[in-house]
N, C-alpha and C positions, 0 to 999 in steps of 0.2 A: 684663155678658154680652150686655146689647143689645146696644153698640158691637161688641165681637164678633160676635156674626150676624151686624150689618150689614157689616162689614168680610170674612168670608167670601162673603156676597152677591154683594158688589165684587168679588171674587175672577173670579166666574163671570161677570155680565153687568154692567159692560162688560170684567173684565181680561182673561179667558181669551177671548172673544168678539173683544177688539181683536187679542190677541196670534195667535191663531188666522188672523182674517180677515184679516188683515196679512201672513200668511206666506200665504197661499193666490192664485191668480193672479189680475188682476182681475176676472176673467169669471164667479169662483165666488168671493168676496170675502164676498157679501153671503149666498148660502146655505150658505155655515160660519160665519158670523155664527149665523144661525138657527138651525144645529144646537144649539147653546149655550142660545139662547132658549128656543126651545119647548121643549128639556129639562128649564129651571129649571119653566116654567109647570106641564109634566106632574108632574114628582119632587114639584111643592109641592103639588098634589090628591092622589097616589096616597100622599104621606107621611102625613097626617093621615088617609086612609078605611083607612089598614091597613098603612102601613108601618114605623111607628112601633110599634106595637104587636107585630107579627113579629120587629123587631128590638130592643127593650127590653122585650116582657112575660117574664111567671114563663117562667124554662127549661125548654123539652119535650127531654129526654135529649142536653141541648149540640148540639143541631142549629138550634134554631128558637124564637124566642118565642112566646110564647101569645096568644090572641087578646080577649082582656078590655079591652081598650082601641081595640076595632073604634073609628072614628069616634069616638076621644078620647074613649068611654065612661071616666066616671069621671074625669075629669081634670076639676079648677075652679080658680078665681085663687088658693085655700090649697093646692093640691096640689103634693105632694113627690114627688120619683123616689128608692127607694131608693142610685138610681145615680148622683145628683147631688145630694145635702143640703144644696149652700151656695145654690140655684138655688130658683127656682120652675118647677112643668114644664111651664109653657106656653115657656118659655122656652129650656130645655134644647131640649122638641120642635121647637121654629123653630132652633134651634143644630145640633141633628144634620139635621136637613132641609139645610141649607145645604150639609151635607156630602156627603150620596148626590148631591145634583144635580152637584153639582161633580167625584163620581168618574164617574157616566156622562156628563157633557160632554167629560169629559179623552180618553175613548178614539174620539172624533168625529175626533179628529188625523191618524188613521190612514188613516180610511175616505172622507178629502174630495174630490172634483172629482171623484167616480164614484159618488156611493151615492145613490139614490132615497130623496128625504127622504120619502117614506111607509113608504120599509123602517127607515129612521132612527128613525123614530117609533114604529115596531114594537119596534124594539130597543131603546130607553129604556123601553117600557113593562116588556118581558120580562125584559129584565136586570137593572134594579134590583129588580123582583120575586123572579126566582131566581136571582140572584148575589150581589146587594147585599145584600141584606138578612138570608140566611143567614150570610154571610161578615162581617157587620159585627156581626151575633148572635152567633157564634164568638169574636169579639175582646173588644169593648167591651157585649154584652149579658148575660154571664154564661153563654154556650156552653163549648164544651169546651176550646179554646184558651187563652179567660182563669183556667179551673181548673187545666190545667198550667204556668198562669203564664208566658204568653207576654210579650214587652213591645211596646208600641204607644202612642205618647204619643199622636201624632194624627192616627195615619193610614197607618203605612207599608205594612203590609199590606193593610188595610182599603180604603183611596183607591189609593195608587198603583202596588201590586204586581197588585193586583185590575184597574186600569184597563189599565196598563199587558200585561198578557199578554192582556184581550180586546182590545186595539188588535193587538196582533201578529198573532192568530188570525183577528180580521176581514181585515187587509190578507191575510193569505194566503189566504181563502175567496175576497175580493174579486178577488184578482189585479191588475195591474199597470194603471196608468192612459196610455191612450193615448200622452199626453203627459208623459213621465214626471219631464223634471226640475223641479225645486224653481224656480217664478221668482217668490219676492217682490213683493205688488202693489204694500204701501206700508209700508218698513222705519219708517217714522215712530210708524205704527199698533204695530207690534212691539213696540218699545221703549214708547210710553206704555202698553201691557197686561204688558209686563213688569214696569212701573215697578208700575200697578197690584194685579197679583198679589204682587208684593214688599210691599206697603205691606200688603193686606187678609190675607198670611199670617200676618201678627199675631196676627189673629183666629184664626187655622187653629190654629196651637202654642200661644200664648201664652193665648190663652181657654179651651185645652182643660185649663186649671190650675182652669177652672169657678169662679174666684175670685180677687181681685186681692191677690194676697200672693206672698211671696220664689217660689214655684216657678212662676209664672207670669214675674215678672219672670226668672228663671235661662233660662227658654222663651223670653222674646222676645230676649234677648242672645244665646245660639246661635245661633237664627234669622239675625237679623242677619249673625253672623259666618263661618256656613257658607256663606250666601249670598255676601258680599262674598269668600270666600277661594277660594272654587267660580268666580266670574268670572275671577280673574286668575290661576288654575292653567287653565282654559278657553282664558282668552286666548295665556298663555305657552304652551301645547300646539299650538294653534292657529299658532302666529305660527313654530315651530319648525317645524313640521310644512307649512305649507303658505306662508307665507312675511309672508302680513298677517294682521293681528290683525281681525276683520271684528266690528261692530257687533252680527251678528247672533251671534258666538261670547260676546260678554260678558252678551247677554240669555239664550242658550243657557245660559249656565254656572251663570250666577242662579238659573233656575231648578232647573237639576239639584242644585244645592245647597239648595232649599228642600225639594226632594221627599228627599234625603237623612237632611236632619236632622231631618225632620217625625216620626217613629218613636221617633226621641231626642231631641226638644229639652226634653222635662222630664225626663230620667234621666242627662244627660250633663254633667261640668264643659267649660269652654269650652279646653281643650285638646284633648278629646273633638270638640266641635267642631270647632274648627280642620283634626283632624284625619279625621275628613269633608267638609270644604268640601273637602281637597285630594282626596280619592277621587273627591268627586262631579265634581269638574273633569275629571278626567284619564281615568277609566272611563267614561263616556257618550262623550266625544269620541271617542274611540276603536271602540265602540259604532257610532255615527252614522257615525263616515269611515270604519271598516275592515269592521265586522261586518255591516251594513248590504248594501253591495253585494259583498261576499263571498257573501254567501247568498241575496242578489238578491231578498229581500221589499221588495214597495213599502207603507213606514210612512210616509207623506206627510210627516208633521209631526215624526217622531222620537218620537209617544206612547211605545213600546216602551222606544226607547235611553233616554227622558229620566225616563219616569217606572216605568216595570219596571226596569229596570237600577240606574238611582237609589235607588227604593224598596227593594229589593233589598238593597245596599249599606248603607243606612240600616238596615233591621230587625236583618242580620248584626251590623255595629257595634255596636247597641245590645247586643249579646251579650255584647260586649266590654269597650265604656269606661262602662256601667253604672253613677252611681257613687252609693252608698247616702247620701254627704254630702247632695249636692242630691235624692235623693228618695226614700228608703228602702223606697220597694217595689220599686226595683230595684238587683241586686246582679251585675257582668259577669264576666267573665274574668282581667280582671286587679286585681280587688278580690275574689276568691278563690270564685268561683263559676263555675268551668267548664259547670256541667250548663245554666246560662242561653244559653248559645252553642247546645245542643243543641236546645233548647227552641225557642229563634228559627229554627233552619233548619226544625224541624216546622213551623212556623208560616209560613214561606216556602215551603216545598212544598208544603203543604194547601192551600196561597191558588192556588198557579201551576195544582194538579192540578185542584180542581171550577172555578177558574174558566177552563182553557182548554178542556176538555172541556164545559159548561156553555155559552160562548160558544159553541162550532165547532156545538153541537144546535141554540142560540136562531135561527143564519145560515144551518143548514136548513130549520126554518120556517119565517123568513121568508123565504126561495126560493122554497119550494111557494105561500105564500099571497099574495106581494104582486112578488114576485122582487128580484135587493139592487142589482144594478147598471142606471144608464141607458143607453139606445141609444147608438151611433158617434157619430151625428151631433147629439143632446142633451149627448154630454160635450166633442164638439169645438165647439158653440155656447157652450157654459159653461152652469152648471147655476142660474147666476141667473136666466137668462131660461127655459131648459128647466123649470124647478121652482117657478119665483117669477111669471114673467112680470114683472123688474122689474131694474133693473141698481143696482150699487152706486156705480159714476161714470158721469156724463151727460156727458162731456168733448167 
């Protein structure tokens, strides 16, 4: 389970950091780099003084954990979580820590080359305060959700449905960026953070088995396969549709198939799989090229299409190809459990309702107290130097 942390870790700085700065234009490279940073630094102080304890103590009426484990009260090197027995809980708590950081750096995709990294910093504190941590309380901390027997292997709701609608909600508070189209500063950086994120989601699905045994390994084969079948339904969509198959569609697809299967990759046989890798290919792209400037929100990086839509997808499924062989506490649709499908779209509307409401309140405050966008002429200098006073290439 260490290697796992550290493999989620990777995940956030350097993979989602590279893959992020990479899509972003040179000028703002290196402060959506930083979004990513200082997120991990903040998530990792405010996880252990109280965030951990809100979202794994005793359940206060499926809303919210309790607070007995302020500053890791009571936690020592014997200590067990009743929610994690194969684990020690210094260990689990550096394991889900990895995770809240990683769902508020994901929804930074939306809000880049126009947000004043002091409003940035605002919002990483507030929202994994009163988003994340309710909403991951609900799932995985014994909230109301996990009692109606939601399914969520490692994150679908939790990380990407969560991240994925306040990405939406910001870019629409935010409004549209001077400069608005997508120009890649260095497709290299892309693909090594895609590579990256592929490699440390190991960690994400395949650890959250909290133990190295068959349903962990069943986690990391899905993974794999969703991922790999999600690129080249991306690609072929892509290549039909617009006439080349572009570098940046097969790292696109990678991902949308990792956020897919991330919900199922311990509840699903590898048919199940498969068939989500092609969802996740074909629904996002479409997403991103149609739905996108159809509706004219500026989501910079595709947070919304790649990982709301994705995750989306991914919880729905789980509704369906469920299968009680590989893990018996889930049972879907077509293994004779209909009311499971039901279950997962409550669990997918509950997610989308307190966290876009929730989000659209956190992006009024910080208006009133800090304001979220920078000046004309700080977004048209680039927000590296407006924000950093420092540039990412010295060419």
């Amino acid at each position: 389970m260490i290697v796992a942390t550290g493999l989620v870790m990777l995940m956030s700085i350097p993979g989602l950091a590279l893959f992020y700065g990479g899509l972003s234009k040179t000028k703002d490279s290196l402060n959506t780099m930083a979004m990513t940073f200082v997120t991990f630094c903040i998530v990792s102080v405010l996880w252990v003084l109280y965030g951990y304890t809100f979202t794994f103590g005793a359940d206060i009426k499926g809303l919210i954990g309790g607070a007995e484990k302020l500053f890791l009260k009571g936690v020592g090197p014997n200590s067990i979580s009743d929610l994690a027995k194969t684990i020690p809980e210094y260990i689990f708590i550096a394991y889900q820590l990895t995770f809240a950081a990683i769902t508020v750096a994901l929804a930074s995709g939306a809000y880049i080359e126009r947000m004043k990294f002091s409003a940035w910093i605002m919002f990483t504190i507030l929202w994994m305060s009163l988003v994340y941590l309710p909403v991951a309380h609900w799932v995985w901390g014994g909230g109301f959700l996990a009692k109606l027997g939601a399914l969520d292997f490692a994150g679908g709701t939790v990380v990407h449905i969560n991240a994925g609608i306040a990405a939406l909600v910001g870019a629409l508070v935010l409004g549209k960026r001077r400069e608005k189209a997508l120009i890649p500063g260095n497709l290299t950086l892309v693909i090594t953070g895609a590579g990256l994120l592929w490699f440390g989601w190991f960690g994400f699905n395949a650890g959250s088995a909290l133990a190295a045994n068959g349903l962990a390994g069943a986690a990391f084969i899905n993974t794999n396969t969703a991922a790999a079948v999600a690129a080249i339904a991306w690609m072929v969509v892509e290549w039909m549709h617009s006439g080349k198959a572009t570098v940046l569609g097969l790292a696109s697809g990678a991902v949308g198939g990792l956020v897919a299967i991330t919900p199922a990759a311990g509840f699903v046989n590898i048919g199940g799989a498969i068939i989500i890798g092609i969802a996740a290919g074909v629904i996002p792209f479409y997403a991103v090229a149609k739905l996108k400037p159809l509706l004219g929100y500026d989501d910079t990086l595709d947070a919304f299409g790649i990982h709301g839509i994705g995750g989306t997808i991914g919880a729905l499924l789980t509704g369906v190809f469920a299968d009680p062989a590989i893990n018996e506490a889930g049972r879907g649709l077509l293994y004779g459990n209909p009311g499971q499908l039901w279950t997962q779209i409550v669990a997918v509307g509950a997610t989308i309702l307190y966290s876009g409401v929730m989000t659209f309140i956190i992006f009024m405050i910080i208006k009133v107290v800090v304001g979220l966008r920078v000046d004309a002429e700080e977004e048209s200098v680039g927000l590296d130097e407006s924000q950093h006073g420092e540039r990412a290439y010295n060419l």
